[in-house]
C-alpha positions as CSV (number, residue, x, y, z in Angstrom):
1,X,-13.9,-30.6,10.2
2,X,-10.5,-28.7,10.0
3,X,-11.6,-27.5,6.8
4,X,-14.5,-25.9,8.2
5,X,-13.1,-24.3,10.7
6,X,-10.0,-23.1,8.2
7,X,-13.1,-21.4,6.0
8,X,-14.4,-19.8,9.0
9,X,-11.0,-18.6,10.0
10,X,-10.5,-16.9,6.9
11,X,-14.5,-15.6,6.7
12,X,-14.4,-17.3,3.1
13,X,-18.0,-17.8,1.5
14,X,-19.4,-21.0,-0.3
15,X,-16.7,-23.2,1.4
16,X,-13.8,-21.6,-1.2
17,X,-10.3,-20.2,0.4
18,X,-10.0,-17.4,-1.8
19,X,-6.1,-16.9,-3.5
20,X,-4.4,-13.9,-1.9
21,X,-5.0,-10.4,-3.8
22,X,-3.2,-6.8,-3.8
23,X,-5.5,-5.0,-1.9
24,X,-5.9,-1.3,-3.1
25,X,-4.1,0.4,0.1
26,X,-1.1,-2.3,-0.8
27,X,-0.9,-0.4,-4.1
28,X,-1.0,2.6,-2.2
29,X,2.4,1.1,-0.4
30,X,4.6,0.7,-3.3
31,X,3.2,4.7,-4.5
32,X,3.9,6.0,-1.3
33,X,7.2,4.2,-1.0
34,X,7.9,5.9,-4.4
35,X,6.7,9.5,-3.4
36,X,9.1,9.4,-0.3
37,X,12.2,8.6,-2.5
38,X,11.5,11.4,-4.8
39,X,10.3,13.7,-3.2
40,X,13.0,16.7,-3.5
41,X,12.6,15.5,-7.7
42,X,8.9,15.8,-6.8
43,X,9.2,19.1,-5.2
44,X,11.5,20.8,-7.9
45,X,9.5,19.3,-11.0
46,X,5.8,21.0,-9.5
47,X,8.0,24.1,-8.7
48,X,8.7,24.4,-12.1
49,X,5.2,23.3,-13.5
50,X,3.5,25.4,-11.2
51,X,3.7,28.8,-13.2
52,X,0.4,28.5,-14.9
53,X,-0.7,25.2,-14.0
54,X,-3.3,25.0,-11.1
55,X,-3.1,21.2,-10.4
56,X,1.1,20.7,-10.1
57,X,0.4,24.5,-7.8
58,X,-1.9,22.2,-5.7
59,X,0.4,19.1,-5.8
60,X,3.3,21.2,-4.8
61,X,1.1,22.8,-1.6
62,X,0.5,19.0,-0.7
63,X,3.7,17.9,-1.0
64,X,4.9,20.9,1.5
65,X,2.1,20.3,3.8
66,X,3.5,19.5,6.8
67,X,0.6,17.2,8.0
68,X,0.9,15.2,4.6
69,X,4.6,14.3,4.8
70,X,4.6,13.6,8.7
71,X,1.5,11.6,8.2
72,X,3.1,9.4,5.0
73,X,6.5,9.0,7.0
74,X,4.4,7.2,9.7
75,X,2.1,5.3,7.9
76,X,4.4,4.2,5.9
77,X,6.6,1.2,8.6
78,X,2.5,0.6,9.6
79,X,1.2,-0.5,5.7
80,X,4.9,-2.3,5.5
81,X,4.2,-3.9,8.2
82,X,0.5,-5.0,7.1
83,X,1.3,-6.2,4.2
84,X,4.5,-8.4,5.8
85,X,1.3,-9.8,8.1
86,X,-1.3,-10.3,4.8
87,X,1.9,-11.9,2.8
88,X,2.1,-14.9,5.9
89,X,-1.4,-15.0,6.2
């Protein structure tokens, strides 16, 4: 009976408790994480690629889009914090 209720819990199908995977977004984490700790090296490497080169010219927009860098320095603590919950889960 626990058991059943355990499977419902964790919405498992065919009575299986499925192992705990890396999501795709908790990939994203460790690439974000990575972005924010180079991101001057970022900035000065698509400077210097841009001359010629449409995609580091577009990279380099992103990476000074205001939007984008407020919006990964906040969503970054929020996917830590998610996959601190999925890790006890």
């Amino acid at each position: 009976m626990e058991f059943t209720k355990l499977v419902e819990i964790l919405e498992t199908k065919d009575g299986k408790i499925f192992h705990n995977v890396k999501t795709q977004w908790t990939l994203m984490l460790t690439l974000a994480k990575c972005a924010l700790q180079e991101y001057n090296t970022l900035v000065v490497k698509m400077v210097n690629d841009s001359l010629g080169n449409a995609t580091a010219k577009n990279n380099y927009e992103l990476l000074c889009n205001c939007d984008i860098i407020l919006g990964l320095t906040c969503v970054l603590p929020m996917m830590e914090a998610m996959e601190s919950l999925s890790n006890v889960a």
